[in-house]
LUMGUKE-232321 format. One record per atom (N, C-alpha, C): residue in one letter; chain; atom name; x, y, z. Coordinates in nm, 2 decimals. Example, Ala and Ser with C-alpha at 12.3 -4.5 7.8 and 13.67 -1.06 7.14 Angstrom:
BEGIN
{code=A; unit=A; site=N; u=1.32; v=-0.57; w=0.78}
{code=A; unit=A; site=CA; u=1.23; v=-0.45; w=0.78}
{code=A; unit=A; site=C; u=1.32; v=-0.33; w=0.78}
{code=S; unit=A; site=N; u=1.28; v=-0.22; w=0.71}
{code=S; unit=A; site=CA; u=1.37; v=-0.11; w=0.71}
{code=S; unit=A; site=C; u=1.29; v=0.00; w=0.79}
***
This chain:
BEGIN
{code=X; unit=A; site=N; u=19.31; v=4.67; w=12.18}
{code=X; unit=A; site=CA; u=19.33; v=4.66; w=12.04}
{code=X; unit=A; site=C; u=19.23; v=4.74; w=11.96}
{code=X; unit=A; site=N; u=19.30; v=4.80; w=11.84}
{code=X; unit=A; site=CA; u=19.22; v=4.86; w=11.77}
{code=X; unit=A; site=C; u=19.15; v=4.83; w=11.64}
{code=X; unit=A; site=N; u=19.07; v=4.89; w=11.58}
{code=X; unit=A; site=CA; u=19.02; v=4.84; w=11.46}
{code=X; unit=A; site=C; u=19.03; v=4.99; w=11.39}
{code=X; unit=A; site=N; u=19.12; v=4.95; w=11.24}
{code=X; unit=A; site=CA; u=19.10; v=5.09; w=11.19}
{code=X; unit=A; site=C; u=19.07; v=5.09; w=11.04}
{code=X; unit=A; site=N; u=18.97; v=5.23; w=10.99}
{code=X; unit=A; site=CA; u=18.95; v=5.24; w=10.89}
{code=X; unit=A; site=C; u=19.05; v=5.29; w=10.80}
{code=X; unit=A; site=N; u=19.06; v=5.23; w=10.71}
{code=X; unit=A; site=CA; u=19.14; v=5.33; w=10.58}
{code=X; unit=A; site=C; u=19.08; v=5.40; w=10.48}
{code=X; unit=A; site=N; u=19.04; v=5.49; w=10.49}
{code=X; unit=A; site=CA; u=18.94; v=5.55; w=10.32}
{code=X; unit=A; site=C; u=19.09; v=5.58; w=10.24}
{code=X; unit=A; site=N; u=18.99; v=5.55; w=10.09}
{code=X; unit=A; site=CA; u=19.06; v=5.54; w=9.99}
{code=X; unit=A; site=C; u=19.00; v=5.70; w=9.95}
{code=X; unit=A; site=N; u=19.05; v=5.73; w=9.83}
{code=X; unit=A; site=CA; u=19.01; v=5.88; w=9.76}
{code=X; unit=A; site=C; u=18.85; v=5.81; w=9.68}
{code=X; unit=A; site=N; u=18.86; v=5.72; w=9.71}
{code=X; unit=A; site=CA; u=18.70; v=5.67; w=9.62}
{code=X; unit=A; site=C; u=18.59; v=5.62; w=9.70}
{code=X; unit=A; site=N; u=18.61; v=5.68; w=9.81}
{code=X; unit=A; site=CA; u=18.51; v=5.63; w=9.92}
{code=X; unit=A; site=C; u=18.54; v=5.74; w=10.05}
{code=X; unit=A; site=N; u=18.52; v=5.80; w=10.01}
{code=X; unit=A; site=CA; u=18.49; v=5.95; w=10.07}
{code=X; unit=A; site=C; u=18.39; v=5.97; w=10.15}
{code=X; unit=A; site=N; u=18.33; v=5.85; w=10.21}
{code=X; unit=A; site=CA; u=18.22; v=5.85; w=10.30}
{code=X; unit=A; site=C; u=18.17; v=5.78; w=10.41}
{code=X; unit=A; site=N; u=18.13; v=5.85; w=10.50}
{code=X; unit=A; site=CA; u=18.09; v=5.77; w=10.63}
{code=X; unit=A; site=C; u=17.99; v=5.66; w=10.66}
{code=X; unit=A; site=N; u=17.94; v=5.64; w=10.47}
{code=X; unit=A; site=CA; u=17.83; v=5.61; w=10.50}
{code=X; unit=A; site=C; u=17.83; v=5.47; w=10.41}
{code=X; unit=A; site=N; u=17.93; v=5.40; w=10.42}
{code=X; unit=A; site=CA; u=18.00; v=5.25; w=10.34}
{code=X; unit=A; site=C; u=17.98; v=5.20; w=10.46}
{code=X; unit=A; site=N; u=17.94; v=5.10; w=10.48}
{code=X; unit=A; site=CA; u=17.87; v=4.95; w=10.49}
{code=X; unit=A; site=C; u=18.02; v=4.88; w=10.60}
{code=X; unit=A; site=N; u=18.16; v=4.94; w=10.55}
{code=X; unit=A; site=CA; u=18.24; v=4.91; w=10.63}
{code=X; unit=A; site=C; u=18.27; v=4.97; w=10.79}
{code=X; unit=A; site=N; u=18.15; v=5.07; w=10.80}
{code=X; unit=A; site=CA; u=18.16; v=5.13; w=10.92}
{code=X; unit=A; site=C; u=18.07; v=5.04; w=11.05}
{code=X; unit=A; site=N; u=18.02; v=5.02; w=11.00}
{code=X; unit=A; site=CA; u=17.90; v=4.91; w=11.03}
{code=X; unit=A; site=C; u=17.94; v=4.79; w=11.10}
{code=X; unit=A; site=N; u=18.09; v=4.70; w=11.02}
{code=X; unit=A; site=CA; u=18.15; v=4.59; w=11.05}
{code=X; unit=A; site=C; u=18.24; v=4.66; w=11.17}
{code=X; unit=A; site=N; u=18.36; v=4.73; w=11.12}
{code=X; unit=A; site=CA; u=18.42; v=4.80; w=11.22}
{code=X; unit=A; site=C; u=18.45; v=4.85; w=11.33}
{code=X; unit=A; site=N; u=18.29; v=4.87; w=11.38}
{code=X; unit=A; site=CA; u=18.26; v=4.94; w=11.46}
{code=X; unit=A; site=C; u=18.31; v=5.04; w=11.51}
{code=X; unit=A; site=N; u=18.21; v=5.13; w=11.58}
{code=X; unit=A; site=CA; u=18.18; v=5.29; w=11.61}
{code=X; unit=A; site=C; u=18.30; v=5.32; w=11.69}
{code=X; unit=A; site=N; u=18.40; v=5.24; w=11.73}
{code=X; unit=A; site=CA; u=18.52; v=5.31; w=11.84}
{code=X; unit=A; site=C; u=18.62; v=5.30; w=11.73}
{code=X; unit=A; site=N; u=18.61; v=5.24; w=11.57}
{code=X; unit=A; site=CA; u=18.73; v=5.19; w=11.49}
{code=X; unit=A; site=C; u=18.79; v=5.34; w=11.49}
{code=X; unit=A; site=N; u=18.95; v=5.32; w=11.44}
{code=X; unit=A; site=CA; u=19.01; v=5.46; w=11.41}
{code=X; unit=A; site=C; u=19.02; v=5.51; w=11.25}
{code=X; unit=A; site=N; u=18.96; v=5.61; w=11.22}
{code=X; unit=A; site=CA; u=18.92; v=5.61; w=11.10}
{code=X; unit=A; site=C; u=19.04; v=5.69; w=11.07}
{code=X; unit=A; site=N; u=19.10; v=5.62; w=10.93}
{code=X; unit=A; site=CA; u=19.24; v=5.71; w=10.86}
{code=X; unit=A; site=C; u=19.23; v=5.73; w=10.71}
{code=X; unit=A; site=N; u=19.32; v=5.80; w=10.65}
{code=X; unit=A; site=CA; u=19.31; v=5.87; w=10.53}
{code=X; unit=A; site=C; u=19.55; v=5.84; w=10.49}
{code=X; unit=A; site=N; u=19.57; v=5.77; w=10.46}
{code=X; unit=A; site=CA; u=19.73; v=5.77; w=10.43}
{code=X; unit=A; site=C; u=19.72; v=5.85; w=10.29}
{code=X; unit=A; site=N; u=19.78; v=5.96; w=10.26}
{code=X; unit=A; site=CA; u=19.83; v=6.08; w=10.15}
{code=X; unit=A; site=C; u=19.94; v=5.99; w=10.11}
{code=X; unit=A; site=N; u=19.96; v=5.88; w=10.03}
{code=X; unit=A; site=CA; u=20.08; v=5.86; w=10.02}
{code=X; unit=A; site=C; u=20.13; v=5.98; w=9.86}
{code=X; unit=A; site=N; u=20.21; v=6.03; w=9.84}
{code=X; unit=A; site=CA; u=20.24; v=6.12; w=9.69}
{code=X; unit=A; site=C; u=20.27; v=6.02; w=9.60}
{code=X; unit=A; site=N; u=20.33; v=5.93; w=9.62}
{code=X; unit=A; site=CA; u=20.40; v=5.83; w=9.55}
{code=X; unit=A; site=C; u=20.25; v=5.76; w=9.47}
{code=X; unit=A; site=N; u=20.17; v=5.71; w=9.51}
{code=X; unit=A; site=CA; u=20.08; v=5.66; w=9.48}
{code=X; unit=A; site=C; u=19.97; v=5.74; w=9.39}
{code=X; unit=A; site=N; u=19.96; v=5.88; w=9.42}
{code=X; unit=A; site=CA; u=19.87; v=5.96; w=9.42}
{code=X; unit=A; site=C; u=19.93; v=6.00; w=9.24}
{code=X; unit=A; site=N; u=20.09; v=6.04; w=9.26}
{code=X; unit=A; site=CA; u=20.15; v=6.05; w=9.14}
{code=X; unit=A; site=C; u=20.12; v=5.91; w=9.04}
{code=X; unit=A; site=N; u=20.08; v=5.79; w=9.10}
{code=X; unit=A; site=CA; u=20.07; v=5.67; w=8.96}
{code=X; unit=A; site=C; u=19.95; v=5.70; w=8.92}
{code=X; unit=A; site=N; u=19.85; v=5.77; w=9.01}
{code=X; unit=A; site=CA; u=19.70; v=5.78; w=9.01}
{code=X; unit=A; site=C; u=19.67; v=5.86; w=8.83}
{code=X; unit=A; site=N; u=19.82; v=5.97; w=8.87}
{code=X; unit=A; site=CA; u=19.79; v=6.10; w=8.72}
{code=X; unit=A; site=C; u=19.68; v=6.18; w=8.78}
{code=X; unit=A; site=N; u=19.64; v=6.22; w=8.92}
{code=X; unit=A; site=CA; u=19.55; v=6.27; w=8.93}
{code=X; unit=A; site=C; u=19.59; v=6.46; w=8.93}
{code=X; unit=A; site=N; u=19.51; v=6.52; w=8.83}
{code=X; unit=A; site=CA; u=19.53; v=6.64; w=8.84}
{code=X; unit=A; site=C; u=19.52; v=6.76; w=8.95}
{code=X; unit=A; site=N; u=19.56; v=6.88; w=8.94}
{code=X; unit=A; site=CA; u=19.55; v=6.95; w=9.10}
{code=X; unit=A; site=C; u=19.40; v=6.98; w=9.16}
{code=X; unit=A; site=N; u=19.30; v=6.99; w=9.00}
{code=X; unit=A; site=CA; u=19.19; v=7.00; w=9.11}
{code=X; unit=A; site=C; u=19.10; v=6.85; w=9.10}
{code=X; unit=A; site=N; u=19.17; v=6.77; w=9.08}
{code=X; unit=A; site=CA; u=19.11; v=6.65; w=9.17}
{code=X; unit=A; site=C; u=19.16; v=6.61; w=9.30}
{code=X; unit=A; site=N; u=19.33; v=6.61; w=9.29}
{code=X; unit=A; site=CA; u=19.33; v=6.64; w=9.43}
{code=X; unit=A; site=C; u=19.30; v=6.73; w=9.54}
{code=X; unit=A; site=N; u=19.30; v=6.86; w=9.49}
{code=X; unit=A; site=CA; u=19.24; v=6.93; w=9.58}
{code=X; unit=A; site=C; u=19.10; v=6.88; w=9.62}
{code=X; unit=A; site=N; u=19.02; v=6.88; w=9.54}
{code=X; unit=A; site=CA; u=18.84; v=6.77; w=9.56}
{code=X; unit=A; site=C; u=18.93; v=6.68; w=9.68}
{code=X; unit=A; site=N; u=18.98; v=6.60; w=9.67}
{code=X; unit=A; site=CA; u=19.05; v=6.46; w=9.75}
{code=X; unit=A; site=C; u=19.07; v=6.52; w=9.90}
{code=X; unit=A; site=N; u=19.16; v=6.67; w=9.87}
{code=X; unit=A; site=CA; u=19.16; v=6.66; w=10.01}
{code=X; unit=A; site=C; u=19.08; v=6.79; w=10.11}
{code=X; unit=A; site=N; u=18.99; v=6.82; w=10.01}
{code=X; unit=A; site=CA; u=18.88; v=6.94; w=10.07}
{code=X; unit=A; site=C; u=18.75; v=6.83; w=10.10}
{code=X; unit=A; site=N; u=18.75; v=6.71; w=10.08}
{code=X; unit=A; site=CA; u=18.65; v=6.64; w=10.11}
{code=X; unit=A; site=C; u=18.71; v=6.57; w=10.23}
{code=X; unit=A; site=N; u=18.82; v=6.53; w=10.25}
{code=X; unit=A; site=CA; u=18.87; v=6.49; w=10.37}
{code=X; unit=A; site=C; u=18.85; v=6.59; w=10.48}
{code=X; unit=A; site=N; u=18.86; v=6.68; w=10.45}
{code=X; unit=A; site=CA; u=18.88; v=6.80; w=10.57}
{code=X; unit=A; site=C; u=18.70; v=6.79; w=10.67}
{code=X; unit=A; site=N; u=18.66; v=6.75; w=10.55}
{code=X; unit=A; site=CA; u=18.49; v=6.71; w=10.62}
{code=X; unit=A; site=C; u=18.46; v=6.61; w=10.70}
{code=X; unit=A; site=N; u=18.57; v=6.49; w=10.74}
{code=X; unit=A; site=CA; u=18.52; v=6.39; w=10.76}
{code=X; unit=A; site=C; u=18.61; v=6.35; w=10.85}
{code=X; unit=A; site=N; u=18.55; v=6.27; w=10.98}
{code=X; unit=A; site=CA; u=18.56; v=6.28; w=11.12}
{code=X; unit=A; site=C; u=18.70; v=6.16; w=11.12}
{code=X; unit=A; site=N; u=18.83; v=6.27; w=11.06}
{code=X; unit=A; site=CA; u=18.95; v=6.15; w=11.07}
{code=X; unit=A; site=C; u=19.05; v=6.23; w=11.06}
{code=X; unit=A; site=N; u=19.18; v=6.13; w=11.07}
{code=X; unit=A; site=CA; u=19.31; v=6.17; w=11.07}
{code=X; unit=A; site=C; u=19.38; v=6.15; w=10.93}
{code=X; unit=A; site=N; u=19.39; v=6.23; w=10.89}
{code=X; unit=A; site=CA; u=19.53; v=6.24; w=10.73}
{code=X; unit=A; site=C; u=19.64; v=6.17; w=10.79}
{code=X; unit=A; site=N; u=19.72; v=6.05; w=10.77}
{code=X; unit=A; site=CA; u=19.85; v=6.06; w=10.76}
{code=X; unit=A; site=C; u=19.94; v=6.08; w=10.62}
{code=X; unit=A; site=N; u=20.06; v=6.14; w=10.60}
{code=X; unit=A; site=CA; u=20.12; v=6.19; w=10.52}
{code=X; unit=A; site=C; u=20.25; v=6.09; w=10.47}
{code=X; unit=A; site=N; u=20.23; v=6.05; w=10.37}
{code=X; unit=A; site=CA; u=20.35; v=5.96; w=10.40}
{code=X; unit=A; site=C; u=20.33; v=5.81; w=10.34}
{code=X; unit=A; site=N; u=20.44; v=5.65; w=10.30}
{code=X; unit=A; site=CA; u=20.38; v=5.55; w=10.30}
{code=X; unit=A; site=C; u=20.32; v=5.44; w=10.39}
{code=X; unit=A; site=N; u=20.22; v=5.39; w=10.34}
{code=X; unit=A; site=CA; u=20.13; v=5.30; w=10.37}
{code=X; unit=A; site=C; u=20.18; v=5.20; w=10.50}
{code=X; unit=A; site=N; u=20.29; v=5.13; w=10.44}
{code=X; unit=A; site=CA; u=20.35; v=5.04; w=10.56}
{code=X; unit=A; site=C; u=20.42; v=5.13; w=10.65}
{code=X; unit=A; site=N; u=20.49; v=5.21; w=10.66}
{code=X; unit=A; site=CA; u=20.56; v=5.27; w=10.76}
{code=X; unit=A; site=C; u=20.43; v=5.31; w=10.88}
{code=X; unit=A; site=N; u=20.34; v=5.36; w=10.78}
{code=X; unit=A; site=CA; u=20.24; v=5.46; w=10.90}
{code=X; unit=A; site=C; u=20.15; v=5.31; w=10.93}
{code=X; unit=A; site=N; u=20.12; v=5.22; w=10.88}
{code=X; unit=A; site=CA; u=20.06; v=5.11; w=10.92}
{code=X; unit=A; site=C; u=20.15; v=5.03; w=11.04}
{code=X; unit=A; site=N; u=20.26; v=5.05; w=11.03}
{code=X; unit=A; site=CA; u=20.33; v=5.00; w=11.15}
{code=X; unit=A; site=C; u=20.34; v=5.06; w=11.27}
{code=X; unit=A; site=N; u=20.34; v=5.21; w=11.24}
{code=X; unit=A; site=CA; u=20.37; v=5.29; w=11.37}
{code=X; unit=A; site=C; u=20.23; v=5.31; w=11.38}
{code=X; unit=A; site=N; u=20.14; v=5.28; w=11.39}
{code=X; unit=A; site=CA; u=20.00; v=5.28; w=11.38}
{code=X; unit=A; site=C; u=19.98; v=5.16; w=11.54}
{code=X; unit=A; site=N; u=20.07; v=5.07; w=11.43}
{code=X; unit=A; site=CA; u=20.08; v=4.90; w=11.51}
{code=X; unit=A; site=C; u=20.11; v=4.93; w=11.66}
{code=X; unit=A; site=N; u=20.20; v=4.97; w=11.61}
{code=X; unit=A; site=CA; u=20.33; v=5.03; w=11.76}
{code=X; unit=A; site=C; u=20.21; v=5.10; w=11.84}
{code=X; unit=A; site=N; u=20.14; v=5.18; w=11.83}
{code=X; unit=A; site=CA; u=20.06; v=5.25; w=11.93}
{code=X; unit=A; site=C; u=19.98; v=5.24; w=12.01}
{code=X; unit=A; site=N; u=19.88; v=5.17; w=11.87}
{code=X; unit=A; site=CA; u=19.75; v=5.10; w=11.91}
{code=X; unit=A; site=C; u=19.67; v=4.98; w=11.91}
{code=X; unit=A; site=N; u=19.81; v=4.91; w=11.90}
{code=X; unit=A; site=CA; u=19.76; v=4.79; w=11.85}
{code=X; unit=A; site=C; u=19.65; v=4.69; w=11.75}
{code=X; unit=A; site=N; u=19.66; v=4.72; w=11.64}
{code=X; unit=A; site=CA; u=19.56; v=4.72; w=11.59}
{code=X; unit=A; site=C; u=19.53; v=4.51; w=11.56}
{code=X; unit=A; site=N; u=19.36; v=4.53; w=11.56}
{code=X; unit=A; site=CA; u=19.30; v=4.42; w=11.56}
{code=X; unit=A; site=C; u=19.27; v=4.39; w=11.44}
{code=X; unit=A; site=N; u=19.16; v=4.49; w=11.34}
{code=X; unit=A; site=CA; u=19.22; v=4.47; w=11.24}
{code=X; unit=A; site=C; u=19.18; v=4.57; w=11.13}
{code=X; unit=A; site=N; u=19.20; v=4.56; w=10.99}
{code=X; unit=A; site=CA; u=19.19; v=4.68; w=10.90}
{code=X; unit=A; site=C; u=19.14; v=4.66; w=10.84}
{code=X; unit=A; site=N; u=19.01; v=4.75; w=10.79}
{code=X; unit=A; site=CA; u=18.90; v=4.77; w=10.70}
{code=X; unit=A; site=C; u=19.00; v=4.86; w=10.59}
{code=X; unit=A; site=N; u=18.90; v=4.84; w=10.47}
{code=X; unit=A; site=CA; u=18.92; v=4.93; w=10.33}
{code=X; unit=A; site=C; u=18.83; v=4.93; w=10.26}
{code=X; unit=A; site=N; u=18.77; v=4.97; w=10.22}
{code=X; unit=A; site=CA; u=18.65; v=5.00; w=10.13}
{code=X; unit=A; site=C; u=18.70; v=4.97; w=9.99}
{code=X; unit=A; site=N; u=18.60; v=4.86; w=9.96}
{code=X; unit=A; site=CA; u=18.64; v=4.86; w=9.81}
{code=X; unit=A; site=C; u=18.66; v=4.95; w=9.76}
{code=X; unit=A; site=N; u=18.71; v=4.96; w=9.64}
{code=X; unit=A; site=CA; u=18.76; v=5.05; w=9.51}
{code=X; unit=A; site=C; u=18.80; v=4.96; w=9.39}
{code=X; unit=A; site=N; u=18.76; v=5.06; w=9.27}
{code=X; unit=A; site=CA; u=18.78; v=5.02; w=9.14}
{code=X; unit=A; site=C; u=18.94; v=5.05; w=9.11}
{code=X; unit=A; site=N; u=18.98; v=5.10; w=9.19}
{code=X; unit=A; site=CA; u=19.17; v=5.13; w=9.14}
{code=X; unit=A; site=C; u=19.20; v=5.00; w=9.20}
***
């Protein structure tokens, strides 16, 4: 069983307090949903920031919605259970 992280675009870092609980083998993810990103109104160079900061940080992008990839996530690795880092959104 796994334990995985989700960073949000407001926690862009390895160094939240949720890494700590999770522990060092969790699988750390980044979900791009567009759908979401589009309610956000975030413009092109904040997304670009969003995802030139990801590119730094020891994880996988998935592309796509939240539940679908949380399930096939399920299906793989069975996950134990899922962190998220606060956020003000």
């Amino acid at each position: 069983m796994t334990n995985i992280i989700i960073l949000n675009e407001d926690n862009l870092t390895t160094s939240h307090p949720v890494f700590k609980v999770a522990g060092k083998d969790a699988l750390i993810i980044f979900i791009w949903c567009d759908e979401y990103l589009k309610t956000m109104n975030y413009n092109f160079r904040r997304l670009f920031f969003i995802f030139e900061s990801l590119t730094n940080l020891p994880l996988t992008i998935y592309k796509g919605e939240y539940s679908k990839i949380i399930h096939n996530l399920n299906n793989k690795s069975k996950i134990n259970e899922i962190f998220n880092p606060e956020t003000t959104n």
